[in-house]
N, C-alpha and C positions, 0 to 999 in steps of 0.2 A: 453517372456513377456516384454513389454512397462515400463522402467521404469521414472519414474520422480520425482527430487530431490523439495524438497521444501526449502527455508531458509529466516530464520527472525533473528532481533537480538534477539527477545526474545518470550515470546507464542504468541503473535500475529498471528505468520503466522501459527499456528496449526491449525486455522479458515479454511484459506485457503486450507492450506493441505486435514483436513476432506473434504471441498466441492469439489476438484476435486476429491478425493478417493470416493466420491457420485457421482459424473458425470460418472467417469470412475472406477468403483465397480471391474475390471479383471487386473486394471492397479494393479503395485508396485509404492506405492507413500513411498520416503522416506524421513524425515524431520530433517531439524540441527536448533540449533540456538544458539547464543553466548552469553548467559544471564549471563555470568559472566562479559562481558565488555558492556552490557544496563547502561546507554541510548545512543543509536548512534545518537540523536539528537541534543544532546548537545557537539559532539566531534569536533572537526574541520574534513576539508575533508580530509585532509593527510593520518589523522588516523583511518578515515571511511573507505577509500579505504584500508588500508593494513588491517583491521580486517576483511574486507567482503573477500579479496583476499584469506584469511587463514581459516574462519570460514567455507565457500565454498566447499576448497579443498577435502574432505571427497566424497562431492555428485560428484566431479570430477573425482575422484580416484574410487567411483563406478559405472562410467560410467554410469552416467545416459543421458538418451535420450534426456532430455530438463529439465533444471533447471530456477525454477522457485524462482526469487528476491522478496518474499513478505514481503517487507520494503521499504518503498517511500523514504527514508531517503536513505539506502543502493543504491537504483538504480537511482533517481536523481544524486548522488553524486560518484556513480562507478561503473556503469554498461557499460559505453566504457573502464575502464581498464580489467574486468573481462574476455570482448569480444576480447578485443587484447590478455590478457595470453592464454586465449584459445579459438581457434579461431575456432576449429572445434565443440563446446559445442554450443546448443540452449540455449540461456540465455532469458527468458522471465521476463522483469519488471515489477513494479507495480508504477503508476505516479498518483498522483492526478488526479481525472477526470472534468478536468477544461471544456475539448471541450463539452462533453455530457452537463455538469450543464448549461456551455453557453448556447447552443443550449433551455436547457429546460426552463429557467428563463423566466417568462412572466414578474416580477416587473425590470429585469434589474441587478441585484442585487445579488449575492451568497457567500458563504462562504466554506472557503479552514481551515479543522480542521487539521493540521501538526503541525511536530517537527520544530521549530528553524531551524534543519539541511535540513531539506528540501526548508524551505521558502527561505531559504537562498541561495540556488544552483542557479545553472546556468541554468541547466536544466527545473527547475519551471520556471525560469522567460521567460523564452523561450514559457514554456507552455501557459504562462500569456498573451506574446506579440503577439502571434499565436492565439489563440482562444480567449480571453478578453479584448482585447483593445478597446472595444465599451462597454462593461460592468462593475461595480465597486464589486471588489472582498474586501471582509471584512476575515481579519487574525486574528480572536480572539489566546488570549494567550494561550496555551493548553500545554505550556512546563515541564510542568510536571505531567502530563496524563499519558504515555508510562510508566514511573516511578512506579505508584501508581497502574495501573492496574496489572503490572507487579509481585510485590507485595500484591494483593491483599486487596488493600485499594481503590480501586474504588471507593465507598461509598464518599471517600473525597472531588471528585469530583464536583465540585456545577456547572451542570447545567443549574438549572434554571438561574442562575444569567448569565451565557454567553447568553442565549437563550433570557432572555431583551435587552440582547445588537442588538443582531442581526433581535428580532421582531421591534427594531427600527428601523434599518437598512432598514428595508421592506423584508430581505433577505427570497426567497421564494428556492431555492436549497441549499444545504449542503452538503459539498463533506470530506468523512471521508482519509483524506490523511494522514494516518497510521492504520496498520492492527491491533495494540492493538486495535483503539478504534472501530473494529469489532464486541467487548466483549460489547461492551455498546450501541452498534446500538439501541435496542429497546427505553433503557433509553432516547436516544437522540430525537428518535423518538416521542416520548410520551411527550415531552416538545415542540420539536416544532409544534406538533399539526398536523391534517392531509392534510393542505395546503401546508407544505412544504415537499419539497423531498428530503430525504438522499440517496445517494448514495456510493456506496464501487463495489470494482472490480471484486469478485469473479464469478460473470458468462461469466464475461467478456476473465477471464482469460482461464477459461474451453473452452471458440468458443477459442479462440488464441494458444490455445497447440492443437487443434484437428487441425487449419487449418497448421498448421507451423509440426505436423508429420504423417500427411494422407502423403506428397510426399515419407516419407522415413522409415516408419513403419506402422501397421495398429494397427492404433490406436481401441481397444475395445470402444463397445459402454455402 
């Protein structure tokens, strides 16, 4: 049987987890996550990298067939050191989805909902220079989102009050670049109204573990 690791720092990537265990219902999907050192958005990268190196190691040590990074933060920020420790491991990331939202935007205009730690990488900014540099991308504050979800204070959340900022903005796409705020898609949805588009990776990610281990297992459908 087809096994595949999942890992977040904290429930976020259980999202994930479930929709590939929906896609692929014969696979073993198994999930970690290190919710005792949440928020990985607020850490520096030093210590991002050595907690994902160790949080990891579990779904390595079960030899999973492709392990899946569902934390933008986490994979911005260490997912070429993961691929150097172990080099024969599928490691599949999850990266804000800046190129789709470009693509989609008819106002010009979209929004990157992330940690601090991720806005912050190299790796994003990379994303930024590569697919939006003809477009203006809007950072609302969200740094302590991950936190409150995490917690279960979601509710504290306001919203509507980001969502004036960014219907100023003209922002007609929304890219949810952390898998906590997966939990809150609808909510998010339902303020920006049915013009604009939120987008998150999980189907995304389901075509990317089918294509990456059709060559070297068969992958159930």
């Amino acid at each position: 049987m087809v096994k595949i690791g999942v890992f977040d720092s904290g429930i976020g990537g259980q999202s994930v987890a479930e929709k590939i265990q929906q896609i692929f219902p014969d696979t073993e999907v198994l999930f970690v996550n290190d919710s005792k050192n949440i928020p990985y958005g607020l850490k520096r990268r030093a210590e991002i990298i050595r907690l994902t190196l160790a949080a990891t190691q579990p779904l390595v040590d079960a030899k999973c067939d492709a392990i899946v990074i569902a934390c933008n933060t986490a994979t911005t920020n260490a997912i070429d050191e993961l691929r150097a420790a172990h080099p024969s491991v599928h490691f599949v990331g999850i990266e804000p989805m800046v190129k789709p939202a470009a693509r989609m935007t008819k106002t010009g205009v979209i929004a990157v909902l992330a940690t601090p730690g991720t806005l912050a990488s190299h790796r994003y900014a990379l994303l930024k220079q590569r697919w939006a540099s003809q477009i203006t991308v809007i950072e609302p504050d969200c740094s302590t989102w991950a936190d409150l979800i995490e917690h279960g204070q979601a509710d504290r959340i306001n919203i509507h009050s980001m969502m004036d900022e960014l219907h100023r903005w003209q922002v007609d796409t929304i890219v949810l670049g952390c898998t906590h705020y997966h939990w809150i898609k609808d909510r998010i949805q339902a303020a920006a109204g049915p013009r604009v588009q939120v987008l998150e990776p999980s189907d995304a990610i389901g075509a990317r573990l089918k294509d990456l281990l059709s060559t070297n297992a068969e992958l159930p459908e």
